[in-house]
ZAPATI-610520 format. One line per 3 residues: number of its first residue (from 1); their letters; for each residue x, y, z of C-alpha. Coordinates in steps of 0.001 Angstrom, whole numbers. Layout:
BEGIN
NUM = A = X/Y/Z ~ ...;
//
This chain:
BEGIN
1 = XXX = -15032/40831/-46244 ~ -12375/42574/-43835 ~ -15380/42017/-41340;
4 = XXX = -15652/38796/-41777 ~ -12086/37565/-41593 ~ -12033/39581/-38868;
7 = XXX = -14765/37685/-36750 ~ -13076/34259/-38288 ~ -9993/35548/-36304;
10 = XXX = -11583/36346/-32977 ~ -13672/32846/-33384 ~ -10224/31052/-34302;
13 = XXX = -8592/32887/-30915 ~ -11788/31909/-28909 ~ -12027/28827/-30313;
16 = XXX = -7968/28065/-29243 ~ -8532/29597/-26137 ~ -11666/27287/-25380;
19 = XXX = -9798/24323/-26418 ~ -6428/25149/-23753 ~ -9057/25596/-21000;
22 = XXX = -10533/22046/-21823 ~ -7012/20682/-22093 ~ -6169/22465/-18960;
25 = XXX = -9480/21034/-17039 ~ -8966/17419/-17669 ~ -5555/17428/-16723;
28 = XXX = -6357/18915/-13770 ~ -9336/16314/-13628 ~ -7196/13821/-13977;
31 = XXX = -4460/14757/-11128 ~ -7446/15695/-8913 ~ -8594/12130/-9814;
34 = XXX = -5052/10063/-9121 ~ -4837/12121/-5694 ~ -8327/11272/-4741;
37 = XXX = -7489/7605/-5637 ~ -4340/7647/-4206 ~ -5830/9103/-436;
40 = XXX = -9194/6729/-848 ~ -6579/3115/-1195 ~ -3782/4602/1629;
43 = XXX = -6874/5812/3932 ~ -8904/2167/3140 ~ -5506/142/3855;
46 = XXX = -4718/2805/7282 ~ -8039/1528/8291 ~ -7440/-2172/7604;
49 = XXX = -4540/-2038/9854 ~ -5911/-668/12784 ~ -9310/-3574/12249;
52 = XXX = -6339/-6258/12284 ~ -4309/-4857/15056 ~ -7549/-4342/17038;
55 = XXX = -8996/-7798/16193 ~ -5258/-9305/16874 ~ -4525/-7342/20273;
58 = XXX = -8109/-9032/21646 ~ -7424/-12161/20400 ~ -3823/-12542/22388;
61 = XXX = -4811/-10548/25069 ~ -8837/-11573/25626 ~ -9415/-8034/26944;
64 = XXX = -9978/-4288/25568 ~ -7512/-3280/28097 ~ -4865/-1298/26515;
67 = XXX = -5996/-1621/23082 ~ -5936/1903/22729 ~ -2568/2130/23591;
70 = XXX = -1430/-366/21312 ~ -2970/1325/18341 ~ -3403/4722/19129;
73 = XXX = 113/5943/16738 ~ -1500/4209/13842 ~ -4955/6276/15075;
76 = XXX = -3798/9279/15186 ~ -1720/8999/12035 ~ -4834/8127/9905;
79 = XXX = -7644/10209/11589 ~ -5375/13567/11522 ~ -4570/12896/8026;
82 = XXX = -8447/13072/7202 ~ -7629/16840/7632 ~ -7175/16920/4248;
85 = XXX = -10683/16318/3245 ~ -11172/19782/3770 ~ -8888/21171/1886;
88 = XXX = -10105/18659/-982 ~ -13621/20734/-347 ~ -11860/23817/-322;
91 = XXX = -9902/23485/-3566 ~ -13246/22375/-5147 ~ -11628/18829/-6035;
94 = XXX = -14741/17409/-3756 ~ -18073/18518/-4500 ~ -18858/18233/-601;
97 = XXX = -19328/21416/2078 ~ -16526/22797/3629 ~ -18597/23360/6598;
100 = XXX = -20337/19595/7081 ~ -16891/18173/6359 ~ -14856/20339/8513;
103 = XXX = -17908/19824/11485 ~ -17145/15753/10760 ~ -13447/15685/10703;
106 = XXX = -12907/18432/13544 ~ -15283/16211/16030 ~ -12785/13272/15003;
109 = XXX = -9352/14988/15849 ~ -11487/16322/18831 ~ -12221/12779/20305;
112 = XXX = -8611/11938/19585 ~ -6388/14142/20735 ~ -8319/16103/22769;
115 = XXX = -10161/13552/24844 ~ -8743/10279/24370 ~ -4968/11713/23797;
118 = XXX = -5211/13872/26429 ~ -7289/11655/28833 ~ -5365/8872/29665;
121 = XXX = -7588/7250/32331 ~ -10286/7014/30377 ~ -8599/4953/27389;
124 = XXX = -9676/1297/28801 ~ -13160/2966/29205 ~ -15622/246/27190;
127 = XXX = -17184/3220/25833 ~ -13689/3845/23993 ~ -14005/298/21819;
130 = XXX = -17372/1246/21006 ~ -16551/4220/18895 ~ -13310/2928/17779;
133 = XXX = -14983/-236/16434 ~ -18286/1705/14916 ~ -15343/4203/13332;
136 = XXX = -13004/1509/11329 ~ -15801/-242/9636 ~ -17492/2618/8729;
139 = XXX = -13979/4323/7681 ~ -13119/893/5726 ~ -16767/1258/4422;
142 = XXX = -16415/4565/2512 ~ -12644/5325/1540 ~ -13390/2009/-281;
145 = XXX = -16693/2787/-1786 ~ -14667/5938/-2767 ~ -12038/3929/-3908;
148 = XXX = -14088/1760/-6311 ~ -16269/4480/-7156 ~ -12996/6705/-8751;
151 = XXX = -12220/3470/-10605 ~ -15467/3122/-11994 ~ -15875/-297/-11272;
154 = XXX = -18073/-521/-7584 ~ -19197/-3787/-6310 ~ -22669/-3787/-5592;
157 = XXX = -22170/-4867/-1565 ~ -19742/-2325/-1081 ~ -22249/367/-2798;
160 = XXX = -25185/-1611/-371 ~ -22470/-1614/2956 ~ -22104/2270/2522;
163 = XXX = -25549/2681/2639 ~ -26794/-248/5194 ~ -23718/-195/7753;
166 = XXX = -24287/3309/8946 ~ -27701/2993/10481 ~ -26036/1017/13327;
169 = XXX = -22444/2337/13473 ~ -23494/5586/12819 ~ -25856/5502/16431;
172 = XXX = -22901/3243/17933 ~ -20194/6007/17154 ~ -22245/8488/18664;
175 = XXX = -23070/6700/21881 ~ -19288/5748/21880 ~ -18520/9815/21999;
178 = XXX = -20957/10815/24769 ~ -20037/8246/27072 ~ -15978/8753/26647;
181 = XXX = -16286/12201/27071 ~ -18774/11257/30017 ~ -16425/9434/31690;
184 = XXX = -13683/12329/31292 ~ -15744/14969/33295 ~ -14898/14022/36933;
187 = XXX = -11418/14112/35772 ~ -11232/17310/33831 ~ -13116/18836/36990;
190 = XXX = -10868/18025/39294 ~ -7722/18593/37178 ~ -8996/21626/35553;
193 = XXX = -7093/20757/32605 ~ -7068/23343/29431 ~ -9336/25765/31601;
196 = XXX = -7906/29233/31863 ~ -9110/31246/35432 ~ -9731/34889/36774;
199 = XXX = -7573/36883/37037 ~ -5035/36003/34314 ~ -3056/38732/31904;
202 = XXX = -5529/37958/29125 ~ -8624/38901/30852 ~ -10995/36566/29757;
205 = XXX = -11785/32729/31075 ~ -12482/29486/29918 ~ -13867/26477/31324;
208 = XXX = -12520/22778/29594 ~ -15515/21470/31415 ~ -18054/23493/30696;
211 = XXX = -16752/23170/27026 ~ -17192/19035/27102 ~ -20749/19866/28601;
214 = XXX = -21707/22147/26003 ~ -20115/19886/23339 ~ -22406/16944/24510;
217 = XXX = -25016/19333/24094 ~ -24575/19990/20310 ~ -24917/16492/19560;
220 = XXX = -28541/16807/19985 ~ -29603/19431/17324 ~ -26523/17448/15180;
223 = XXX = -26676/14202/15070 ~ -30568/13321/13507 ~ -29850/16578/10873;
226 = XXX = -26450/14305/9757 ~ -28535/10716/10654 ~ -31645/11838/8422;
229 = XXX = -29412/13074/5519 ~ -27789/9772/5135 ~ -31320/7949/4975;
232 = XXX = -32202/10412/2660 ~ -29175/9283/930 ~ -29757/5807/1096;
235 = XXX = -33512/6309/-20 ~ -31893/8439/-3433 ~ -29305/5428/-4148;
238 = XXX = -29948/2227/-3213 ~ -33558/2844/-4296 ~ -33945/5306/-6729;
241 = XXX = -36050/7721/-5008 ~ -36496/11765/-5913 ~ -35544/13645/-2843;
244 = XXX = -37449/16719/-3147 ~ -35438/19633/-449 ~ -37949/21321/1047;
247 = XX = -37198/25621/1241 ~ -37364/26669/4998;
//
């Protein structure tokens, strides 16, 4: 008998101790869930802003030049907030990689304050509209498929624009990147900007142009591993397909 109450009192304290973890995982479920859906509407409405300020600047001024000017606070505001996605995949609020989202992001703040921040004769470059244009729909695209998504209630088109949109912007973007940082080569070579040279107290070298060179590089190897994924994606949602992985 004295055994038996006994294991009725462990089972009571599990049983209590079970039920405060449970309590304790859907609060934080639901915080992690009003954050999430708080960032998805700000970063969706960010992006709105800069589509209407870009589509308003051409519209007055019937040319690309010095559009980047005129929105590149707003820019910078939204894309180097996006630095918290990582720390979403860090704190395990987003089942996502730490590694393909910090590769995504990192390549963003790269192409904004390192290239076209830092750049400033290549910001009327065409090449610059290309990528800015191919980023805001496709930003607009998924924080609100995200957004919808958290709420449980996602349209059908915006679930179909996720999936469609990408196969062109996703290319454009790209294209967008190589040629801006194209374009910034002569002057990073003749500037020698963020380049450190022999003989220095540190001992060791580094070559900004070099760097943008190798940089273009990666995006071969890169960009069909991320392009393929997202078919793969596509294939799995909008069609119901079994992705089978394959083990390398």
């Amino acid at each position: 008998m004295a055994s038996s109450e006994d294991e009725g009192g462990n089972g009571g304290s599990s049983e209590a101790g079970e039920e405060k973890e449970t309590v304790k995982k859907r609060r934080l479920g639901f915080l992690a869930t009003a954050w999430l859906t708080f960032y998805n509407i700000a970063m969706t409405a960010g992006w709105l802003v800069l589509a209407v300020a870009m589509v308003r600047f051409y519209m007055e001024k019937g040319t690309h030049k010095g559009l980047y000017k005129s929105i590149q606070k707003t820019l910078k505001f939204f894309q180097t907030f996006a630095l918290l996605e990582i720390v979403h995949c860090i704190i395990g609020i987003v089942p996502t990689s730490v590694l393909v989202t910090g590769v995504q992001v990192s390549s963003r703040i790269f192409m904004v304050w390192l290239i076209t921040h830092s750049i400033k004769p290549i910001q009327n470059e065409d090449s610059v509209v290309l990528f800015l244009v191919a980023w805001t729909v496709t930003e607009i695209t998924r924080y609100s498929f995200y957004t919808f998504n958290l709420l449980n209630h996602l349209p059908y088109f915006i679930k179909w624009a996720r999936y469609n949109f990408f196969i062109i912007l996703y290319p454009v973007g790209v294209v967008g990147e190589l040629l801006t940082i194209y374009a910034a080569l002569p002057y990073v070579k003749k500037t020698g900007m963020f380049s450190l040279r022999l003989p220095n107290k540190y001992n060791v070298s580094f070559d900004y142009y070099y760097f943008l060179l190798i940089t273009m590089a990666s995006y071969i190897p890169l960009f069909p591993q991320l392009y393929f994924h997202m078919l793969r994606q596509r294939r799995k949602v909008l069609h119901g397909e079994v992705i089978v992985e394959k083990d390398d």
